[in-house]
C-alpha positions as CSV (number, residue, x, y, z in Angstrom):
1,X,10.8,30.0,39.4
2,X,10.8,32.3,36.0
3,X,9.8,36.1,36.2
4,X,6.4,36.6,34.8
5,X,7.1,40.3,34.6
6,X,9.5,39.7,32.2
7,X,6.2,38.2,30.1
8,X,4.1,41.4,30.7
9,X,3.1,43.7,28.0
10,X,5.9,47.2,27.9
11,X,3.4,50.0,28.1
12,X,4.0,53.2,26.2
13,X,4.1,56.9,27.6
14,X,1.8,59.4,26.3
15,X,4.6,61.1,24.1
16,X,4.4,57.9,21.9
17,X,4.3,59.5,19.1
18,X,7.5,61.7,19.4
19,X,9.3,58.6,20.6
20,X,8.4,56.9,17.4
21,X,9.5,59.8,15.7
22,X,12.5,59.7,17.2
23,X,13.4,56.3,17.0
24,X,12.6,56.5,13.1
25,X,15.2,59.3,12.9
26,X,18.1,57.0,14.8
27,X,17.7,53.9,12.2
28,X,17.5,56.9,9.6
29,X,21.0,58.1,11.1
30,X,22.2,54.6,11.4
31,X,22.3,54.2,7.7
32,X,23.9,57.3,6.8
33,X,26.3,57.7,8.9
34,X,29.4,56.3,6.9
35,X,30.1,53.8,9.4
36,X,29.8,50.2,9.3
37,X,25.7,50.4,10.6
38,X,25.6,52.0,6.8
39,X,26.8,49.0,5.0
40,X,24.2,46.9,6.5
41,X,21.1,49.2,6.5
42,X,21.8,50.8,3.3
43,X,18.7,48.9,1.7
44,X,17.0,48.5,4.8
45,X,13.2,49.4,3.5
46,X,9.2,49.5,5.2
47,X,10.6,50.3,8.6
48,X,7.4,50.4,11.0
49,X,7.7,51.5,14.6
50,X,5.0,50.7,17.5
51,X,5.4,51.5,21.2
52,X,8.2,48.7,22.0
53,X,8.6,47.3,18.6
54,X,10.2,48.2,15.2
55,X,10.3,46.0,11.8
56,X,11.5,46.4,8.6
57,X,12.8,44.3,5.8
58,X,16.4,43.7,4.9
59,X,17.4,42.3,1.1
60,X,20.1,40.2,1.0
61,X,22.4,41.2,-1.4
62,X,26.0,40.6,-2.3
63,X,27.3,43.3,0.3
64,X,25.7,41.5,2.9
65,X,26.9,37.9,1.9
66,X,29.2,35.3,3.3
67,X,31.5,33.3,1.0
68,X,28.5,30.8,0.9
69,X,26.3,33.5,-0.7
70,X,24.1,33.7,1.9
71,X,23.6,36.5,4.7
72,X,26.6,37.0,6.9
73,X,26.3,36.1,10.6
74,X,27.8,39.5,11.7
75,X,25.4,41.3,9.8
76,X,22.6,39.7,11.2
77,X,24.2,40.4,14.4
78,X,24.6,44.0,13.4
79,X,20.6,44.1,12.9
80,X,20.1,42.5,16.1
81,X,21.8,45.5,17.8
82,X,20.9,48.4,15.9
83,X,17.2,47.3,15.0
84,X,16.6,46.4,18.4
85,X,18.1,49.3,19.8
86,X,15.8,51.5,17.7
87,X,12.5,49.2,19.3
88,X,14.1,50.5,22.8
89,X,14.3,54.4,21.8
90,X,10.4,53.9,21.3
91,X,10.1,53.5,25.0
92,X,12.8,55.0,25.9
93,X,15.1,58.5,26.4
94,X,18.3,56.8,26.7
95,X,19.3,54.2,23.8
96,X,21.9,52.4,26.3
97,X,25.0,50.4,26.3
98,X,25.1,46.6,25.3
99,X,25.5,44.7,27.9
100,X,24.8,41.1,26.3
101,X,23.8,40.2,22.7
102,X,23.7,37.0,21.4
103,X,22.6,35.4,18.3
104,X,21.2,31.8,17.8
105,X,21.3,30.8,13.7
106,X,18.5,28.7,12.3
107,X,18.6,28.6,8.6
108,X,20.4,30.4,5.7
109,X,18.6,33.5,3.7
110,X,20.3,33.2,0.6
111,X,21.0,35.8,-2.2
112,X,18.2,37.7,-3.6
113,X,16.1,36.6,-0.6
114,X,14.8,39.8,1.5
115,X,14.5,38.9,5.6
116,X,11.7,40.8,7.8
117,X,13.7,41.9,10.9
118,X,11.3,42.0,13.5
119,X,12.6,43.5,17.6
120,X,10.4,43.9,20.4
121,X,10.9,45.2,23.9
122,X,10.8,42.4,26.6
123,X,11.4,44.2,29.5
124,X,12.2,47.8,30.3
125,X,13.4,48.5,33.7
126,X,15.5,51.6,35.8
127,X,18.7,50.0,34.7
128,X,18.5,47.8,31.9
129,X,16.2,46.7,29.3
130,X,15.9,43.3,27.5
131,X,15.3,42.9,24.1
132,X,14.4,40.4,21.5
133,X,15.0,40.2,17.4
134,X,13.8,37.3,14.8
135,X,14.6,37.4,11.4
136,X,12.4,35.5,9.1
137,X,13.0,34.7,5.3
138,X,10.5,36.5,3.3
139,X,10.4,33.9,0.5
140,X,9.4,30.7,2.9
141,X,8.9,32.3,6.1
142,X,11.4,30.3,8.1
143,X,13.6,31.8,11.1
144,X,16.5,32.4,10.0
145,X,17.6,33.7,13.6
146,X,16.9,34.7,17.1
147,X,18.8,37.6,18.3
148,X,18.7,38.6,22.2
149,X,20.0,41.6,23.6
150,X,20.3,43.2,27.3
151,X,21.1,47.0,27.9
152,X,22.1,49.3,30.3
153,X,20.6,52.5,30.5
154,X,22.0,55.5,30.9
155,X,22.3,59.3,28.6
156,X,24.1,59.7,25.0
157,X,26.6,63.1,25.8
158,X,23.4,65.5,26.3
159,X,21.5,62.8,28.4
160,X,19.6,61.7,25.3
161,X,19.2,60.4,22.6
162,X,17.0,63.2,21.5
163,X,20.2,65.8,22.5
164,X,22.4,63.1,20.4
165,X,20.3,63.5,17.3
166,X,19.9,67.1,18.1
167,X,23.8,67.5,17.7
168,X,23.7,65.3,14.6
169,X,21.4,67.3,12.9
170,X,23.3,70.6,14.1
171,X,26.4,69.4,12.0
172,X,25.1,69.0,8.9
């Protein structure tokens, strides 16, 4: 027997708007924060956020690159988590802990190839949320992965990830 709620559309609140806001600042922080989220989303460009869902595109550059010359399965991992995590905020107060996240590998996007990270919200629930990332080459359209990714919910310090940004924002 499956769940068919898990196949139901994630509704938004009527603060949408600020809950896109804020997810847009997060993935801003995330890539300036001098941490290892930077290295990856440095050149992270045309983010778009929707009510349960956040894309943007990646380039894959040398940074980025395995020994092969093509993008490293820890970053992609990396975009799983943080992009995906950004898809939740838009829904969501609390950005959550990581409960699961795996990562199934298609095909290679090589240097100088750009992929279109793409996460949407499966399920959002009192306790956890479930979460789902593809990243497709932008020069053939191919999947080049399939990221999934459970939370748990619960507050960042303040209770939020609004009082978490808050604080960033205080210290600069």
């Amino acid at each position: 027997m499956t769940d068919s709620s898990a196949q139901r559309p994630v509704t938004a609140s009527a603060d949408t708007a600020e809950r896109l806001r804020i997810a847009a600042a997060f993935l801003e922080h995330s890539k300036r924060n001098s941490r290892f989220d930077e290295c990856v989303l440095r050149d992270l460009r045309e983010p778009s956020f929707e009510a349960g869902r956040v894309t943007c595109v990646v380039p894959v550059t040398e940074r980025l690159e395995n020994r092969y010359g093509t993008i490293h399965g820890g970053c992609i991992a990396t975009l799983v988590d943080i992009v995906s995590t950004a898809a939740l905020i838009t829904l969501s107060d609390s950005s959550g802990v990581t409960l699961d996240l795996n990562v199934t590998y298609m095909t290679a996007a090589k240097h100088g190839d750009s992929v279109v990270v793409d996460a949407t919200v499966l399920k959002l629930g009192k306790s956890t949320a479930a979460l789902e990332v593809e990243l497709r080459s932008v020069a053939t359209g191919s999947l080049v992965a399939k990221g999934r990714h459970t939370k748990f919910l619960l507050g960042m310090g303040g209770g939020s990830v609004t009082a978490f940004l808050d604080k960033q924002r205080a210290k600069l």
